[in-house]
C-alpha positions as CSV (number, residue, x, y, z in Angstrom):
1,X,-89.4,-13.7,-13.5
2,X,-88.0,-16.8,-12.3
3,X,-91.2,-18.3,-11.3
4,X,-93.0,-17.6,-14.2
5,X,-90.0,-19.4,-16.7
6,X,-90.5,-22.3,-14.6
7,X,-94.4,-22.6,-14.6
8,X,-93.9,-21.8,-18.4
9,X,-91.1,-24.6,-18.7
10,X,-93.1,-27.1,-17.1
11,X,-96.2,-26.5,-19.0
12,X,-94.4,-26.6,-22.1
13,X,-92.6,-30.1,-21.5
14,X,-96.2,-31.6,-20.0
15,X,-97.8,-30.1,-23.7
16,X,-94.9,-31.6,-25.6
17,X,-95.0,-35.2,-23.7
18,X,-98.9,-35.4,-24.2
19,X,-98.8,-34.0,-28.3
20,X,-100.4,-30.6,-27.4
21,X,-101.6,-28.6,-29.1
22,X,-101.8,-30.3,-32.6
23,X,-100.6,-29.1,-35.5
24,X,-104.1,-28.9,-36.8
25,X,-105.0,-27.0,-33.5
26,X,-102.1,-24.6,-34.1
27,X,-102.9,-24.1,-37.7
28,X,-106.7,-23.3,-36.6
29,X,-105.9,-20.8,-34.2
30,X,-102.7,-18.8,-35.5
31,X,-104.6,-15.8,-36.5
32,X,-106.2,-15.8,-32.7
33,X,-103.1,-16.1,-30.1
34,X,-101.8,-13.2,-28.8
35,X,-98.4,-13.0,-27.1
36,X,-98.1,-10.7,-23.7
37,X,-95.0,-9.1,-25.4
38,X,-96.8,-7.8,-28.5
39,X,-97.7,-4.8,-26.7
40,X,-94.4,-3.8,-25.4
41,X,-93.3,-1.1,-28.1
């Protein structure tokens, strides 16, 4: 569990330093992102 926060953390903080994804990215693909946790019920 660790690992994966920190691989996540990282990755998030390179996105957010480099303006990624874009709002018109996000907007374009909201229907199509999935979470892992969405199937946990």
């Amino acid at each position: 569990m660790y690992r994966t926060n920190y691989e996540a953390t990282k990755l998030a903080i390179r996105r957010a330093l480099n303006n990624e994804p874009s709002v018109e990215e996000l907007i374009a693909n909201r229907h199509t992102i999935k979470h892992d946790m969405d199937d946990w019920s």
